[in-house]
C-alpha positions in Angstrom: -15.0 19.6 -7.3 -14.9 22.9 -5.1 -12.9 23.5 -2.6 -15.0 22.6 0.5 -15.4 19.1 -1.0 -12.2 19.1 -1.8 -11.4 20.0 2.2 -14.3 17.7 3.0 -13.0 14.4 1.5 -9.2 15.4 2.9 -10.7 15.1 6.6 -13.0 12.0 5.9 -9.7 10.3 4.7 -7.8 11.7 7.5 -10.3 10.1 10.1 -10.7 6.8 8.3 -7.1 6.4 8.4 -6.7 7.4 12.1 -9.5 5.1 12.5 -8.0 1.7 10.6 -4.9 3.0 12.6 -6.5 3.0 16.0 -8.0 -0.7 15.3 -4.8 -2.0 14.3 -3.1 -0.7 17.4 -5.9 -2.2 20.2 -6.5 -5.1 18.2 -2.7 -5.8 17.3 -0.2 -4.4 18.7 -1.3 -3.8 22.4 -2.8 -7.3 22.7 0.6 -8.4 21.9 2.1 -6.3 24.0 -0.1 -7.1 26.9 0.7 -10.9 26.7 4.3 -10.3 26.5 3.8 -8.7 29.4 1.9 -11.6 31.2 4.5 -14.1 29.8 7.3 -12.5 31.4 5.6 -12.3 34.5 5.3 -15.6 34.6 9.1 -16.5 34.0 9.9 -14.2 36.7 7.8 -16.5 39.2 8.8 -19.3 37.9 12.4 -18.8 37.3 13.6 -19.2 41.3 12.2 -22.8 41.0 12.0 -24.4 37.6 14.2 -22.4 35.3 13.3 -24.1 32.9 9.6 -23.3 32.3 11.2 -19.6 33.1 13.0 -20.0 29.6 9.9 -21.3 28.0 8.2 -18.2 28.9 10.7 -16.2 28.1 10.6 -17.6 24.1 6.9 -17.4 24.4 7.5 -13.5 25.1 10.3 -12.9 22.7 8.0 -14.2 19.7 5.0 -12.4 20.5 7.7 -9.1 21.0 8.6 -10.3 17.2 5.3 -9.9 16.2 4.3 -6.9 17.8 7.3 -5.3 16.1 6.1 -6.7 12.5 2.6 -5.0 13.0 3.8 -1.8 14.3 5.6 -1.2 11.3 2.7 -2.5 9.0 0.8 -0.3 10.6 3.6 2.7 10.2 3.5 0.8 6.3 0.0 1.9 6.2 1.1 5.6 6.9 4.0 6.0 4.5 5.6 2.3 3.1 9.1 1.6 4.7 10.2 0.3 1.0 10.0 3.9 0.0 12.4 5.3 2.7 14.8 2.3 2.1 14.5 1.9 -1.4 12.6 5.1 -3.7 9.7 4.9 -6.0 11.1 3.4 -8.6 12.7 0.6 -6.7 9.4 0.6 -4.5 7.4 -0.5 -7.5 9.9 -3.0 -9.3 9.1 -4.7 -5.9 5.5 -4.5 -6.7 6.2 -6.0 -9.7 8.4 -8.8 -8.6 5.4 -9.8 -5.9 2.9 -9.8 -8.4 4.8 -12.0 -10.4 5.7 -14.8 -7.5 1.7 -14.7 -6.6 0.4 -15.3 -10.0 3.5 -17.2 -11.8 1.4 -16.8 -15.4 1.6 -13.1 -14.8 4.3 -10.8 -16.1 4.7 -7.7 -15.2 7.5 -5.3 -15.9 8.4 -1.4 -15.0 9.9 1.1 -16.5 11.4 4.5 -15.9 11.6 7.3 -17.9 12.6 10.8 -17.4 14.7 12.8 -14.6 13.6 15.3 -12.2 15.9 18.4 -10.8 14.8 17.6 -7.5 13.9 14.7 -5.5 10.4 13.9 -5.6 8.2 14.8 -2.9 7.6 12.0 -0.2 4.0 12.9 -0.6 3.7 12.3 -4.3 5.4 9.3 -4.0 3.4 7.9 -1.1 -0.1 8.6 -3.6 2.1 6.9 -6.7 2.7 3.9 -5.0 -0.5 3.5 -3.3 -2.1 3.8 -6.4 0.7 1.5 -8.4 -0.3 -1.2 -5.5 -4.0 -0.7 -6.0 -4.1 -1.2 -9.2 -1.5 -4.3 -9.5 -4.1 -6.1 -6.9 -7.0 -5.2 -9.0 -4.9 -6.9 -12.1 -4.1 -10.2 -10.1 -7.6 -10.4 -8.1 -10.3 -9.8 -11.3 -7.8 -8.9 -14.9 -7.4 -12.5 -15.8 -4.4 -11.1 -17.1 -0.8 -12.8 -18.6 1.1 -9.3 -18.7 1.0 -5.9 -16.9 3.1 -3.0 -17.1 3.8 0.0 -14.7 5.4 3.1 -16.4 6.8 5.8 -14.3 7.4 8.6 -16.5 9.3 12.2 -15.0 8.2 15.3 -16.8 9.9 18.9 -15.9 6.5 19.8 -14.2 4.8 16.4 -13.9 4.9 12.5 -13.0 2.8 10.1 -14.6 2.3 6.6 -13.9 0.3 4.2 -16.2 -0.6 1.0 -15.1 -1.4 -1.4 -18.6 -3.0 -4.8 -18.2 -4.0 -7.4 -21.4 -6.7 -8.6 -18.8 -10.3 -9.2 -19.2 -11.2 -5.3 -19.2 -14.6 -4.1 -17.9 -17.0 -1.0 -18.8 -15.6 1.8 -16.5 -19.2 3.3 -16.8 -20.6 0.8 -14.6 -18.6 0.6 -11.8 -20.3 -0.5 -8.5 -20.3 2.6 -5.9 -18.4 0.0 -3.6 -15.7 -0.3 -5.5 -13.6 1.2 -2.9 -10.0 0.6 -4.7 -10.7 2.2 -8.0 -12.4 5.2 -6.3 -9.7 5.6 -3.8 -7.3 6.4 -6.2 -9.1 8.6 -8.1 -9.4 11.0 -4.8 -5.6 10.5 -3.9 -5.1 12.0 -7.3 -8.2 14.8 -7.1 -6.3 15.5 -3.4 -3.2 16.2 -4.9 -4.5 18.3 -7.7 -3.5 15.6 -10.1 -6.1 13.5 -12.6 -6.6 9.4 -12.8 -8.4 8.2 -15.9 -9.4 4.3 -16.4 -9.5 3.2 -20.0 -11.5 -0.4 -20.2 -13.6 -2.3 -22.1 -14.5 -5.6 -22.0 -11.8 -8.6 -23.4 -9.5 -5.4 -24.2 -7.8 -5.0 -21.1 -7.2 -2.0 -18.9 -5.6 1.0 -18.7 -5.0 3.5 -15.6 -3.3 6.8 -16.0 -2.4 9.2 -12.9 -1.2 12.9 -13.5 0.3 14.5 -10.8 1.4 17.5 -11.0 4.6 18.7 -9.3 5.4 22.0 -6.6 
């Protein structure tokens, strides 16, 4: 890839995500803000004569603020995950795993850690890791058919690599349909941060992911 398609693919992510942004902000959040809005009007005309359909408004408004504070910070989620900020990487995906495992119960999935780096990892890098860790664990529990997956997060002096191992169905990488939109948008959050993905998959043999990234 050169570097104008490499520059070319950073700004078509770049507007698709300040596009999904935009949506979720007019469609979400200032809908909700705009009938909290019209809810607390309505307590403050009706609170001088029947306080108590004033109250009623007022819970009706405090909900919808509840909401409107849950999809802001999905949306921020979208951006950079909270978990990582509160939690790391490592924790970050264990969490992955742990959600995998309550929505598919016959599904086990464990992580592991190996490694240690001199510095902190870039929020960056970690950002693409667990995008591409979450990814991956909802390709295994929407089409693997799997009973056991495995994320390995492995620290190398000038290097992270995770590898995401399922004993799923498998499929024939070659043939993967151009609107497969998961599998090839971790492959350029890899290319984008000068790091590699590879798939290996065959059918009934399960499936194997492996992202390089390189470190500063």
């Amino acid at each position: 890839m050169t570097a104008e398609e490499f520059a070319e693919r950073a700004i078509e992510a770049q507007e698709a995500e300040r596009a999904r942004l935009a949506r979720e902000i007019h469609d979400g959040i200032a809908q909700r803000l705009a009938s909290v809005g019209f809810h607390l009007s309505a307590a403050l005309r009706a609170l001088p004569y029947t306080p108590s359909e004033a109250r009623r408004q007022i819970e009706i408004a405090r909900g919808l603020a509840d909401l409107a504070f849950a999809e802001t910070r999905a949306a921020i989620g979208g951006l950079r995950p909270p978990v990582l900020d509160d939690l790391g990487l490592p924790a970050a995906l264990a969490g992955l795993a742990r959600e995998a495992s309550a929505r598919e119960p016959s599904l086990d999935v464990t992580v592991t850690v190996s490694g240690e780096l001199e510095a902190p990892l870039p929020d960056h890098l970690q950002t693409a890791l667990y995008r591409i860790a979450q990814e991956a664990v909802a390709n295994v529990l929407r089409h693997a058919g799997a009973l056991s997956a495995a994320l390995l997060l492995e620290y190398e002096r000038d290097r992270v690599r995770l590898i995401v191992v399922d004993d799923g169905q498998g499929f024939d990488p070659r043939h993967v349909p151009p609107d497969s939109w998961g599998l090839h948008g971790m492959t350029e959050r890899a290319e984008l941060l000068r790091g590699r993905l590879t798939i290996r998959s065959r059918p009934d043999d399960g499936t194997t992911i492996r992202v390089v990234l390189p470190l500063p």
